[in-house]
N, C-alpha and C positions, 0 to 999 in steps of 0.2 A: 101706228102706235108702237108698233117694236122697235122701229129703228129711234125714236127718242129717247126710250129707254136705255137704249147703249151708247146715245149721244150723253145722258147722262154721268153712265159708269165710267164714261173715257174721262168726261171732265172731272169725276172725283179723283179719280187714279192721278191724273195731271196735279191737280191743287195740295194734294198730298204729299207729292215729290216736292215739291217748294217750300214745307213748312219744316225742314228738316235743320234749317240752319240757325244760328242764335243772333239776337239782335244786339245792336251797339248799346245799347240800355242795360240788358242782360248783362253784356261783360264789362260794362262800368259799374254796377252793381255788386257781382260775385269780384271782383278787381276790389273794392272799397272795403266787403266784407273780410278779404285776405288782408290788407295792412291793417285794419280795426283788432285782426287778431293778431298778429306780428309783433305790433304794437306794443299790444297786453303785455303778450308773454313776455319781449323784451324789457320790459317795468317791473314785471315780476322776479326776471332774473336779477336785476338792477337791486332790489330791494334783499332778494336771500342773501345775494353777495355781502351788501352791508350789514345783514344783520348777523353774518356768518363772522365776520370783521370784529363785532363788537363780541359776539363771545367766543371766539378766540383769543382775544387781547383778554377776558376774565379770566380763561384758563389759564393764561401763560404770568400774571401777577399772581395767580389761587398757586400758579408751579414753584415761582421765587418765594412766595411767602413758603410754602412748606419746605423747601432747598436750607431756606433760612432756620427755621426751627429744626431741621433732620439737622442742618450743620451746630445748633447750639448743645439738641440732646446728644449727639457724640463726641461734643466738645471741641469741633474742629479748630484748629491752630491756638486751642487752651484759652478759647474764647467765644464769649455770645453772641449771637448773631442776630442781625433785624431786616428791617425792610425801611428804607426811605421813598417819600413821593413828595415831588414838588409843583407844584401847579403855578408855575411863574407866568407863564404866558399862553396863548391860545397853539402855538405852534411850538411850545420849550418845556410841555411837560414828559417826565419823565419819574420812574423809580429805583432803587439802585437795592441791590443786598450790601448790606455792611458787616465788619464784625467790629466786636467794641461794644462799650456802653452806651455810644451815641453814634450819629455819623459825623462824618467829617469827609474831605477831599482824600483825604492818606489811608482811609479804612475801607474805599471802596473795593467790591470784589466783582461786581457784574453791576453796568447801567444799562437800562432797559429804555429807549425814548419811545412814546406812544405815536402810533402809526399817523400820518397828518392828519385821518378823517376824524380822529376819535380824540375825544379831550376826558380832564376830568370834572366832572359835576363837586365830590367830593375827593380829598379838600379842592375846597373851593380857591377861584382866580386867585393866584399869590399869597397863597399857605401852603403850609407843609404839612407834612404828618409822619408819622413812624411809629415802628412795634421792635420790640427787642422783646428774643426769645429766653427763658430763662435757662441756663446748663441743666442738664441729665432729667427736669420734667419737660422741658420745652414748653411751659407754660409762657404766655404774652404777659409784659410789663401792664399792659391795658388793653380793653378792648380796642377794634380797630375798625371801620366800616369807608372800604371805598366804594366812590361810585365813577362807571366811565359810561360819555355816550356818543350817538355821533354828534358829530358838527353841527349838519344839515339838523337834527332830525332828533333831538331828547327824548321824546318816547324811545324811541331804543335806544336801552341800555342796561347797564349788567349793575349788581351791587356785590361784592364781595368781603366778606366779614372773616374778621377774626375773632373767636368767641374766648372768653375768659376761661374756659377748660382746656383751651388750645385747639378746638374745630374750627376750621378754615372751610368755609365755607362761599360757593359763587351761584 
C-alpha cells in the first residue's frame, strides 16, 4: 500500500509540470482583448484631436474679432474696424478683419481661411456676415452670432457671439 501512494504523488508532481504553459485559445483571446482596446483609444484620440480643432478655430475668430474692436477703440489708421465671413463654399470659407465702414478687397488687413475639416453652420452656404466696431467705445454696429463645425460631424461645434455691449463671447 505505500508504494501506491508515492506512485501517486510522482504522478501529481508530473501533471503539474505540464499545466504551466498557455493555450492557443488563451492567446487568441488576450491578442483580441489588446486591439479591442488599441482600437478604443485610438478613436478616442481621433475625436479630441477634432474637437480640439473646432475650438481652436472659435478661439482664433473670438481673437480677430477683439484685434478688430482693440483696433477700432484706439482708432487705428483713424479708422473702424470689423470682421468679415463669407460662407461661399464648403471648402472657400473664410473671414478677414477690415477697416472701413464696410469691407471690400482694398480694406482688407488679415484673411483667415477655415481649416478644411471645419466649415461654417452660420452664416449659412453662400452668405456673408460682418460686424464693425464703433471708434473709442468699440461697441458692434449689430449683434453678431457665428456658428462653425466639423464637416464629418455637426454636433461639434463652437458658437461665437458678439453681444451688443461689445462682449465677445465663444
Amino acid at each position: 500500500m505505500f508504494n501506491t501512494g508515492m506512485s501517486n504523488t510522482k504522478y501529481k508532481i508530473q501533471n503539474t509540470k505540464y499545466n504551466n504553459a498557455f493555450t492557443i485559445i488563451e492567446l487568441v483571446v488576450v491578442l483580441a482583448v489588446v486591439i479591442v482596446l488599441a482600437g478604443a483609444g485610438f478613436l478616442s484620440i481621433i475625436s479630441y484631436k477634432n474637437n480640439q480643432g473646432v475650438s481652436s478655430e472659435s478661439q482664433e475668430i473670438a481673437i480677430a474679432l477683439r484685434a478688430a474692436q482693440n483696433n477700432s477703440l484706439s482708432q487705428e489708421a483713424g479708422n473702424r474696424w470689423g470682421v468679415y465671413f463669407e460662407n461661399t463654399s464648403e471648402n472657400g470659407a473664410f473671414y478677414v478683419i477690415f477697416s472701413g465702414l464696410a469691407y471690400s478687397a482694398t480694406t482688407t488687413y488679415t484673411k483667415n481661411v477655415l481649416p478644411p475639416n471645419i466649415k461654417f453652420i452660420t452664416p449659412a452656404l453662400g452668405a456673408t456676415s460682418s460686424v464693425v466696431f464703433s471708434p473709442i467705445t468699440g461697441l458692434p454696429n449689430s449683434a453678431l452670432s457665428v456658428k462653425i463645425s466639423l464637416i464629418s460631424n455637426q454636433n461639434v461645434s463652437s458658437t461665437i457671439s458678439v453681444v451688443s455691449n461689445g462682449q465677445i463671447q465663444y
